[in-house]
C-alpha positions in Angstrom: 2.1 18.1 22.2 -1.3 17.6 22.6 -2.6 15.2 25.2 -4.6 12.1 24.1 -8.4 11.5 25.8 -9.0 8.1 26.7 -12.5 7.0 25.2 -15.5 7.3 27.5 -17.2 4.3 28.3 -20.7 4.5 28.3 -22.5 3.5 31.3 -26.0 2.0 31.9 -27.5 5.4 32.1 -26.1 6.1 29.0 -27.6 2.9 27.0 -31.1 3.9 28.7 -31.0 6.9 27.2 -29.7 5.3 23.4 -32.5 2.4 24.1 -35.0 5.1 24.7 -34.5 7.1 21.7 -34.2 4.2 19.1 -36.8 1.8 20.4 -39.2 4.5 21.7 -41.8 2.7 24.3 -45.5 1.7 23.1 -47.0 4.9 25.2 -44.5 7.4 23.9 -46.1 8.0 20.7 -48.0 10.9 19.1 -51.2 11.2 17.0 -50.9 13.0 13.1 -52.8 15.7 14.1 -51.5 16.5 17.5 -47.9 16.8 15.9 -49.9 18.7 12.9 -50.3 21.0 15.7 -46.6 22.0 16.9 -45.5 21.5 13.4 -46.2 23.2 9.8 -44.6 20.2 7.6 -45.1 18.7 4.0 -46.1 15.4 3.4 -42.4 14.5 2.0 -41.0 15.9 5.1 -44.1 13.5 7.4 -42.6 10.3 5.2 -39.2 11.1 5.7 -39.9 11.5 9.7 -41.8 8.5 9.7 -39.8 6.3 7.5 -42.4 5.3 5.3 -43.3 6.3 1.4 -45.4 9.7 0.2 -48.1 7.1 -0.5 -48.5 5.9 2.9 -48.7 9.6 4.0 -51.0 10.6 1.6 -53.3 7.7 2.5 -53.6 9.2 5.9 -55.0 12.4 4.7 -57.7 10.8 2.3 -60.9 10.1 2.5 -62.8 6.6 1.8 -61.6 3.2 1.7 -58.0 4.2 0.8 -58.0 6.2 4.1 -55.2 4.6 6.6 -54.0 5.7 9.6 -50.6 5.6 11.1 -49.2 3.1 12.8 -47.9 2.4 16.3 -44.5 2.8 14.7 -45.1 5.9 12.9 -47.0 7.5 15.9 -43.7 7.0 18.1 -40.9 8.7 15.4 -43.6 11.5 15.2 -42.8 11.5 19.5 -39.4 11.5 19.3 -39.4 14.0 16.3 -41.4 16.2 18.7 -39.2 15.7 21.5 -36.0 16.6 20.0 -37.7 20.0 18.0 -38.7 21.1 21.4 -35.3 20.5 23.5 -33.3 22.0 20.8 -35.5 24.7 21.1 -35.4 25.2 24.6 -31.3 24.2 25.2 -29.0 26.9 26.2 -26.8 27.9 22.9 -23.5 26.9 24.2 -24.6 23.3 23.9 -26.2 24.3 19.9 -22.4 25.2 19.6 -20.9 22.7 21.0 -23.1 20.5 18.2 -22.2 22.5 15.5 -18.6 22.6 16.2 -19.2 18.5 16.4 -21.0 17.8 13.4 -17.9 20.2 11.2 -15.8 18.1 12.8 -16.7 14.9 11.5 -17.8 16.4 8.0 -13.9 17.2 7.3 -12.8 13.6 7.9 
């Protein structure tokens, strides 16, 4: 008989830290080619980072009046993407395992 665990209730440190990672703040962002830098992606993977269409992305890399640049919003998920590359990096492998072992649990339900 296996013993039930009551449900954690998530403290205020723990909706910081939520807040934090889906509403990142104005100054935690990251220019294009400053993440270009850390990180050899494609323009597909740049859209699918940033939320926004191959088009958009390409218009940051051209030239003229078609040129854009990315925005405040895109700048920030290129942060956070930063940010979680390099801690998963840098963690210690039992907690890699411990995310594995999490995410095969919830694909067999």
């Amino acid at each position: 008989m296996t013993m039930a665990i009551a449900p954690h209730t998530p403290a205020h440190r723990h909706w910081n830290a939520l807040t934090a990672y889906l509403q990142p703040i104005e100054d935690d962002s990251m220019e294009l080619n400053e993440f270009l830098k850390h990180w050899d992606v494609a323009r597909e993977e740049l859209a699918y980072i940033c939320d926004c269409s191959l088009t958009t992305v390409n218009h940051w890399f051209s030239q003229g009046e078609h040129r854009r640049f990315p925005s405040q919003k895109h700048k920030q998920k290129l942060a956070l993407a930063h940010h979680i590359w390099t801690t998963i990096e840098t963690e210690p492998e039992y907690l890699q395992t411990l995310r594995e072992m999490y995410i095969k649990k919830h694909l067999k339900r």
